[in-house]
Each structure stands twice: as C-alpha cells, then as structure tokens.
VOBA-1610 file (N, C-alpha, C; in pm, whole numbers, padded with zeros to 5 digits, always signed):
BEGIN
Unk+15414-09462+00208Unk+15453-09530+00330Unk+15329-09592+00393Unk+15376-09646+00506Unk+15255-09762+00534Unk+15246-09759+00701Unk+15135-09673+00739Unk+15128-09660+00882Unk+14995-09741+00960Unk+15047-09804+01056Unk+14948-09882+01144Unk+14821-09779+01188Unk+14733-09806+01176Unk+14645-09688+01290Unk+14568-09795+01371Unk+14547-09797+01516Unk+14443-09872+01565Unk+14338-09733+01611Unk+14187-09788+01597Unk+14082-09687+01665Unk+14086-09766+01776Unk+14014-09671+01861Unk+13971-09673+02031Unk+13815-09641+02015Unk+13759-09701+02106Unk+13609-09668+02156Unk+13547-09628+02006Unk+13448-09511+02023Unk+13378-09438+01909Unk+13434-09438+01787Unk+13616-09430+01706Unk+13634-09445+01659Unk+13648-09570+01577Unk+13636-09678+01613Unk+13619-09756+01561Unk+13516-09794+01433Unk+13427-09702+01458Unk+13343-09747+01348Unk+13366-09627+01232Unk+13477-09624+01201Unk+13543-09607+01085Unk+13644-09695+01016Unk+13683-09809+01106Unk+13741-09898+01063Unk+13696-09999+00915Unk+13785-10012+00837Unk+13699-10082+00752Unk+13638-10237+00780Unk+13586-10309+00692Unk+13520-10429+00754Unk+13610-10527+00776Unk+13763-10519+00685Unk+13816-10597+00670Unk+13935-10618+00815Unk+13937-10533+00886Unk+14031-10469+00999Unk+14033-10578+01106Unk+14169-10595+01112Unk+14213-10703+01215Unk+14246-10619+01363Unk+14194-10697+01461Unk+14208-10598+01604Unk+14230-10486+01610Unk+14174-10382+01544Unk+14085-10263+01547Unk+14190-10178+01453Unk+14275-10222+01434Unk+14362-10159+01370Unk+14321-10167+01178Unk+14380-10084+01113Unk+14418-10067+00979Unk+14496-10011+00919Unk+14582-10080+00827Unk+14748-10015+00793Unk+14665-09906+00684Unk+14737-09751+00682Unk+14676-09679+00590Unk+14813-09635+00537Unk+14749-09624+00373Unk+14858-09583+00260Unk+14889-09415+00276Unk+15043-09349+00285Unk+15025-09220+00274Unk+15143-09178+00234Unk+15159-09062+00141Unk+15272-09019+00085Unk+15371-08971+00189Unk+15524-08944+00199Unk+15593-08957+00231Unk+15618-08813+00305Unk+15630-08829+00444Unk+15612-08684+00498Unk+15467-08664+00523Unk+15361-08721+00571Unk+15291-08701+00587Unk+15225-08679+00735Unk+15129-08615+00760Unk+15111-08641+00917Unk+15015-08684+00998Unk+15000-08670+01095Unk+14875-08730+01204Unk+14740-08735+01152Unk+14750-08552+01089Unk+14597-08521+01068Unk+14588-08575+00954Unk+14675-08600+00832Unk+14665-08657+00719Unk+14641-08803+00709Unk+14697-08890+00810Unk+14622-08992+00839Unk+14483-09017+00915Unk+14446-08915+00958Unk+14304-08905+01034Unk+14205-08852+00914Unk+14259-08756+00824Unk+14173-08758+00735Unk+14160-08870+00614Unk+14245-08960+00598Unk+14276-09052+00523Unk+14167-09164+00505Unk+14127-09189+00693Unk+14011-09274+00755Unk+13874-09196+00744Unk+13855-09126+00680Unk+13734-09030+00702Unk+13717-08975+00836Unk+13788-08967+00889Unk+13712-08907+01035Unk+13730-08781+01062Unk+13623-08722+01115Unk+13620-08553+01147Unk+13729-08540+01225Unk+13822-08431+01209Unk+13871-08387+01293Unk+13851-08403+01444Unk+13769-08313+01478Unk+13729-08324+01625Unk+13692-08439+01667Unk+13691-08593+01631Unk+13640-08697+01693Unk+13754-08750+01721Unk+13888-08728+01668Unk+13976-08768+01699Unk+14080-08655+01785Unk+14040-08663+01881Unk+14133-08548+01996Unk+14281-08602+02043Unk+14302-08728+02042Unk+14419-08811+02103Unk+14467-08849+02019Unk+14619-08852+02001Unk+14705-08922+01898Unk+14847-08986+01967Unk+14852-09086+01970Unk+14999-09142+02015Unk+15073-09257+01888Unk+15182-09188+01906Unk+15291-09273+01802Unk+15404-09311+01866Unk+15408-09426+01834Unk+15504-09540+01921Unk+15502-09515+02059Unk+15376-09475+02164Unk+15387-09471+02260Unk+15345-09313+02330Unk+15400-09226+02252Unk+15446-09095+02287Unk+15314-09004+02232Unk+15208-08922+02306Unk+15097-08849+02279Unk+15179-08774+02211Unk+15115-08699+02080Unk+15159-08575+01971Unk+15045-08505+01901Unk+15111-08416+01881Unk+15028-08313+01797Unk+14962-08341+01669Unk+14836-08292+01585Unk+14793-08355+01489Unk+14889-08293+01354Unk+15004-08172+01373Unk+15077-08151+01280Unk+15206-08232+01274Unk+15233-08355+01348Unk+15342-08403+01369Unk+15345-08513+01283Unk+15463-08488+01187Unk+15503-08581+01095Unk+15511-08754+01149Unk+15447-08817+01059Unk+15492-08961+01045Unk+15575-09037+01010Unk+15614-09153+01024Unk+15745-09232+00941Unk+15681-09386+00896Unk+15727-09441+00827Unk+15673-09521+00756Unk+15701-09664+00891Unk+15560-09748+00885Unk+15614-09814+00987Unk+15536-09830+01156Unk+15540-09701+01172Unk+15537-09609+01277Unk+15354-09652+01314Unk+15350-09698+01439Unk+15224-09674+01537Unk+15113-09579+01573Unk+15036-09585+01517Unk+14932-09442+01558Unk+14826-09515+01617Unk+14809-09491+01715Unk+14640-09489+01782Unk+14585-09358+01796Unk+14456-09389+01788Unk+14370-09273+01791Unk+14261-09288+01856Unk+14220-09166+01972Unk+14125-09202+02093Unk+14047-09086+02038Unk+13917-09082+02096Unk+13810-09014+02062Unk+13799-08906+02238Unk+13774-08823+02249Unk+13747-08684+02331Unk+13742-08780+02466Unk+13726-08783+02572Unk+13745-08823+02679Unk+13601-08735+02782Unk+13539-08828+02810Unk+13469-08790+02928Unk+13519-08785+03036Unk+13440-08711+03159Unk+13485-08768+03292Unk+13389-08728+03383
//
C-alpha cells in the first residue's frame, strides 16, 4: 500500500531529495502501522513523537490504510 507521509520542522531532513512539499509517498505491506512507516523513513523513534492521520493525532501502534495521510512532527518545545 501506498501512504503519504509529510515531515514537519527537524524531520524533514529525512526526506528524500526527490520529495515534493515535504512530503513522500512510502511503500508498505498491508496492515501496517505508524511506527512501521516511521521506521520505513529511517527515523529514530523518539524524533518522531507526533503522528496524525487524516487529521486525527494517533498512536505509533495504530494501523494504516492505503491512501491514508500521515504527518509527522518532531517533540515540541515550549
């Protein structure tokens, strides 16, 4: 299946070179999830603390659907 991911801030520079507005569609077997697309992009775990799909913040064990919106934000200062 074929899921959108856009990075935010710090994450971004995992994007590959070829990546149109910050985003990159990543390839992943069927049933797969958040963290499996976060590890997909190389990125550590912990740099990616935020996950929203189609809108809605979720957990990094929460299944994907083909299609389907993921952004991913990096830890939050304040």
């Amino acid at each position: 299946m074929r899921v959108p991911v856009r990075l935010h801030a710090s994450l971004r520079k995992y994007l590959p070179p070829d990546a149109a507005d910050d985003t990159v569609v990543v390839e992943l077997e069927v049933g797969s999830t958040v963290a499996q697309a976060i590890a997909a992009l190389g990125i550590p775990a912990d740099h990616a603390k935020i996950a929203i799909v189609d809108g809605k913040q979720v957990e990094p064990d929460t299944g994907l659907q083909d299609g389907q919106q993921l952004s991913l934000y990096p830890p939050l200062a304040g």
